[in-house]
C-alpha positions as CSV (number, residue, x, y, z in Angstrom):
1,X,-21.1,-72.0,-68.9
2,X,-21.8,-68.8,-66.6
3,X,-24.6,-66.9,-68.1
4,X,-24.5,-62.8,-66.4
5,X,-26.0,-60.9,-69.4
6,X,-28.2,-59.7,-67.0
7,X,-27.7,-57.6,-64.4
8,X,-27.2,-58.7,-60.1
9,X,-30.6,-57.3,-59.5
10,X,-32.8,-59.2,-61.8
11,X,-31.0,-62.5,-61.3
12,X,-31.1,-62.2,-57.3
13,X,-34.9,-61.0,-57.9
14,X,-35.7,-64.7,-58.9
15,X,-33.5,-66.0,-56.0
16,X,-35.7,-64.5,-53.5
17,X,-39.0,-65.8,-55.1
18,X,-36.8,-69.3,-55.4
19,X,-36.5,-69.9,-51.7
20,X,-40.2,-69.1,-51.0
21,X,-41.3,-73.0,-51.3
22,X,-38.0,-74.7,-49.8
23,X,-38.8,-78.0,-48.2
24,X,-38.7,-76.5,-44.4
25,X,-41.1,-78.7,-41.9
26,X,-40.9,-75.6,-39.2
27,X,-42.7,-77.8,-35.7
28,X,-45.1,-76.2,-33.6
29,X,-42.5,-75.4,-31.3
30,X,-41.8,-78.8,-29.7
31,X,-38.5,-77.5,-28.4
32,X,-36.4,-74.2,-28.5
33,X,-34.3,-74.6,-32.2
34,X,-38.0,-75.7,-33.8
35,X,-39.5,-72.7,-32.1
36,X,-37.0,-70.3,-33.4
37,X,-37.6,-71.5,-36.8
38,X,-40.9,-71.4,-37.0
39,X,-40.7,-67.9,-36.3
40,X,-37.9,-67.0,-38.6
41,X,-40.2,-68.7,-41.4
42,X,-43.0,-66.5,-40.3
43,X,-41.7,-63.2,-40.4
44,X,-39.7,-64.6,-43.6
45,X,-42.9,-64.7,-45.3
46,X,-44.4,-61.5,-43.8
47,X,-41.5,-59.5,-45.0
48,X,-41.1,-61.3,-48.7
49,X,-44.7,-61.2,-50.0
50,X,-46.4,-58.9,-47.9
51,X,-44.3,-55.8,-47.3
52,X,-43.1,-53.4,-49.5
53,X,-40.4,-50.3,-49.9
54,X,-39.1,-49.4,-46.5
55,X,-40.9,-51.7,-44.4
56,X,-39.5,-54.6,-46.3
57,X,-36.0,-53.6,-46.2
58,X,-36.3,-52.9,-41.8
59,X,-38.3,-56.4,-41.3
60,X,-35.6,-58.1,-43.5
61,X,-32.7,-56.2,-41.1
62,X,-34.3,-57.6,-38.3
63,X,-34.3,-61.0,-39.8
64,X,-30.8,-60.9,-40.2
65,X,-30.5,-60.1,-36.8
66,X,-32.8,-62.8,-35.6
67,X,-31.0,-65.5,-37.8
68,X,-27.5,-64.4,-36.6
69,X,-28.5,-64.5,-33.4
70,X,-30.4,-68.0,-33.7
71,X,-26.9,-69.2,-35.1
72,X,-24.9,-68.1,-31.7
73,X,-28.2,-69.7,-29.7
74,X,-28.0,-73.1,-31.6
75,X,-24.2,-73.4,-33.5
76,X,-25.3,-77.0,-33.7
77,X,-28.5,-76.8,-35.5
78,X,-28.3,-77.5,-39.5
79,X,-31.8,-76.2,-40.2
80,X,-30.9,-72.9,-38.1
81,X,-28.0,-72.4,-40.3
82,X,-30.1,-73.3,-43.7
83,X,-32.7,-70.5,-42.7
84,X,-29.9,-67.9,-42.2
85,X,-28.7,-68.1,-45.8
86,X,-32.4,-68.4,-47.2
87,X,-33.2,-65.0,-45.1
88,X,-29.7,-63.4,-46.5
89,X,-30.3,-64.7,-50.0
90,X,-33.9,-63.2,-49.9
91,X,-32.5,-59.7,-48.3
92,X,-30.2,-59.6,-51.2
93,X,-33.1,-59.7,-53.5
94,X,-34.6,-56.6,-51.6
95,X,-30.9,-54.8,-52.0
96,X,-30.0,-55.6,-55.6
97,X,-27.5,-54.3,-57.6
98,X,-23.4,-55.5,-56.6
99,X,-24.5,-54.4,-53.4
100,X,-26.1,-57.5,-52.5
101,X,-23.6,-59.6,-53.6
102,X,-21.7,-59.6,-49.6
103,X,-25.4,-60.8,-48.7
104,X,-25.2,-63.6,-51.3
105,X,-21.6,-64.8,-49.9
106,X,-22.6,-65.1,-46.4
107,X,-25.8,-66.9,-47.5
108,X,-23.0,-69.2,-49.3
109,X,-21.7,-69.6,-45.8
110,X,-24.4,-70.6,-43.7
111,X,-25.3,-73.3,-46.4
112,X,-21.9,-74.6,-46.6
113,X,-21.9,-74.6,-42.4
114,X,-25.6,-76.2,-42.5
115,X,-24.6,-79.0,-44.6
116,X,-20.9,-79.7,-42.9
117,X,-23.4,-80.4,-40.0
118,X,-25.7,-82.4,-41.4
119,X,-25.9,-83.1,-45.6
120,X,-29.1,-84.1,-45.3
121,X,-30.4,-80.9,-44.2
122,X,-33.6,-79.9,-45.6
123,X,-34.2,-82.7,-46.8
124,X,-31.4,-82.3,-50.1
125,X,-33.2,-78.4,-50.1
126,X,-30.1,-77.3,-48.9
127,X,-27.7,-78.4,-51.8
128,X,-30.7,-77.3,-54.3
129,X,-30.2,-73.7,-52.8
130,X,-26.5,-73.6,-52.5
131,X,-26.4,-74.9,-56.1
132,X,-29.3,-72.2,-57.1
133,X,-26.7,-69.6,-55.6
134,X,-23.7,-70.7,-58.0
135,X,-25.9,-70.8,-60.7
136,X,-27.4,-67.5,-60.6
137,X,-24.6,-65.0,-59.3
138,X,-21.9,-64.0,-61.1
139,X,-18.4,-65.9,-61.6
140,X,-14.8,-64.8,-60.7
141,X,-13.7,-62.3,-59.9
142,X,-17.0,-60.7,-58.7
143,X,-18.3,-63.8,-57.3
144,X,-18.0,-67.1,-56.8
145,X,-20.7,-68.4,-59.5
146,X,-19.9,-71.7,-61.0
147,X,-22.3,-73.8,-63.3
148,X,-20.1,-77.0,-63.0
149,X,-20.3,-76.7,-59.0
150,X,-24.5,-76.0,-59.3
151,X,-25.0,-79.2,-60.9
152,X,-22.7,-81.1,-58.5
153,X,-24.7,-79.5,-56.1
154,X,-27.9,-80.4,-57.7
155,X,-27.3,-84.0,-58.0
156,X,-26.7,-84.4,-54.7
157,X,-29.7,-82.9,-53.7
158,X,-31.7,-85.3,-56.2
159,X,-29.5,-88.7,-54.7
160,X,-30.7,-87.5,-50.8
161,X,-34.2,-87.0,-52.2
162,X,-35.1,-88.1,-55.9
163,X,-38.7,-86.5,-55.8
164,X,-38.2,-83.3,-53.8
165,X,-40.1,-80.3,-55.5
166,X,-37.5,-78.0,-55.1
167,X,-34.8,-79.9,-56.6
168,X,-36.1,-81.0,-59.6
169,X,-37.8,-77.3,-60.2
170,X,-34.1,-75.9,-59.6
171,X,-32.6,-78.4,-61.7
172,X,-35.2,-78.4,-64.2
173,X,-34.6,-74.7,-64.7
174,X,-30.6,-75.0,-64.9
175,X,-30.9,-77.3,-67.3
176,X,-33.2,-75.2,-69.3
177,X,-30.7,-72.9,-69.4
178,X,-28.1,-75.1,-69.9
179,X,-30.6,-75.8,-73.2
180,X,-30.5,-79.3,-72.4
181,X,-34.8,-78.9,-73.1
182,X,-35.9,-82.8,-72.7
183,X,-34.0,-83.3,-69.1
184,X,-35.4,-80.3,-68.1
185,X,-38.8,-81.7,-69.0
186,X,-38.2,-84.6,-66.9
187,X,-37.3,-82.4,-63.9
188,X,-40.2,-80.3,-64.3
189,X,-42.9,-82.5,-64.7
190,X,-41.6,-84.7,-61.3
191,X,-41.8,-81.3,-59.7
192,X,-45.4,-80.8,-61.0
193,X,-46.5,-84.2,-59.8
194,X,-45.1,-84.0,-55.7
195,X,-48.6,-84.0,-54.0
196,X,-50.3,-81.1,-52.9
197,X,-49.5,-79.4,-49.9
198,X,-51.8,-79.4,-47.5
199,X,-50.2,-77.4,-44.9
200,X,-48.9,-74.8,-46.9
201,X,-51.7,-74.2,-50.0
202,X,-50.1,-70.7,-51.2
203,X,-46.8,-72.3,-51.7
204,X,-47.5,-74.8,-53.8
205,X,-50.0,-72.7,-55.4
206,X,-47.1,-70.6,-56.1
207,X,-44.8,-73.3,-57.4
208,X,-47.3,-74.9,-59.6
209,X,-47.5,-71.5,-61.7
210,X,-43.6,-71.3,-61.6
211,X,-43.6,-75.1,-62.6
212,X,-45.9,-74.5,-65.9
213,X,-44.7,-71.4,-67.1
214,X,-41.2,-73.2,-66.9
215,X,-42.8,-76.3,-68.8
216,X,-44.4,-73.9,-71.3
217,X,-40.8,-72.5,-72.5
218,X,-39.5,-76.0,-72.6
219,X,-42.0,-77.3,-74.6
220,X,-41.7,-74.1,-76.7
221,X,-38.1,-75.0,-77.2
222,X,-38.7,-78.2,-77.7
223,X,-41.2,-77.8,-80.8
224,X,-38.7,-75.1,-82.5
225,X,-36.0,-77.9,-82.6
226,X,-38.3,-80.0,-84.0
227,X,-39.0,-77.8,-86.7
228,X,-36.1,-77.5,-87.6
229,X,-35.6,-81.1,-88.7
């Protein structure tokens, strides 16, 4: 069941901190498609935690720009495809409102092309953020939101990789929405235990706090029903 009580704008707001840990391994520029990536992911963090107002919204057009044209340069590349709808899904955080929602729909795209090139893209990270998507925007006949498609989506990401942090955190929240408290609890806690990323200590830094405060409201739920036996 499709849950849009609350407005575009608050639920795209948690999209775009959603994609800031995704399970990219950008290279050091070993060859033209890793080059471009790695500098799509670098801006991509410039413009989502450290800019603000104005200068966020003209680094994020230029993204778009940069993404679009990385997708002409390299039609072939999955992971070029995959960053193109995390950049798009992140802009449409930055635009809000129904506005955002023809952001959110070409995001939908470039996932869908990414993974009809390779379903494995990402790592699974790519059916965790196409099934974030349907989870979180709204259903016909504004959007195409869909709870039943996010958890097909889900569990595929899980089968390609059972322990991937992003995943499980996804999942872990859907089904804590879904109110299904001790699955979530599961999810959550294999998120909390993934090792610690070395080569990126602000991420997980990040997704450790989202992981616990997550855990906290389960737990919270959790005791209530409980209670009431």
């Amino acid at each position: 069941m499709n849950r849009f009580n609350r407005n575009i704008t608050a639920a795209l707001s948690l999209l775009m901190g959603s994609f800031f840990t995704l399970n990219v391994q950008a290279s050091t520029g070993t060859n033209p498609t890793d080059e471009a990536i790695s500098a799509q992911q670098k801006s991509w963090a410039v413009a989502n935690y450290q800019l603000k107002d104005d200068a966020q919204q003209k680094a994020f057009e230029k993204l778009i720009l940069d993404a679009d044209n990385a997708t002409q340069s390299f039609p072939d590349s999955a992971k070029i495809w995959a960053w193109s709808g995390i950049i798009k899904s992140s802009y449409a955080a930055v635009e809000g409102g129904l506005g955002a929602l023809s952001l959110v729909k070409a995001a939908k795209k470039d996932f869908e092309k990414a993974l009809a090139l390779d379903e494995n893209a990402l790592e699974g990270s790519t059916y965790a953020s196409l099934a974030l998507l349907y989870h979180k925007v709204p259903g016909w006949p504004i959007a195409f939101g869909s709870d039943d498609k996010a958890e097909e989506f889900f569990k595929k990401a899980l089968k390609i990789n059972p322990l991937g942090r992003e995943s499980n955190f996804f999942y872990g929240e859907f089904l804590y929405d879904e109110r299904k408290y001790k699955q979530a609890k599961n999810h959550l806690l294999a998120a909390k235990n993934v090792p610690f990323w070395a080569d990126r200590p602000v991420a997980y830094k990040h997704r450790q706090q989202q992981i616990t405060a997550m855990l906290a409201k389960v737990e919270k739920r959790l005791a209530k029903r409980k209670n009431r036996r």
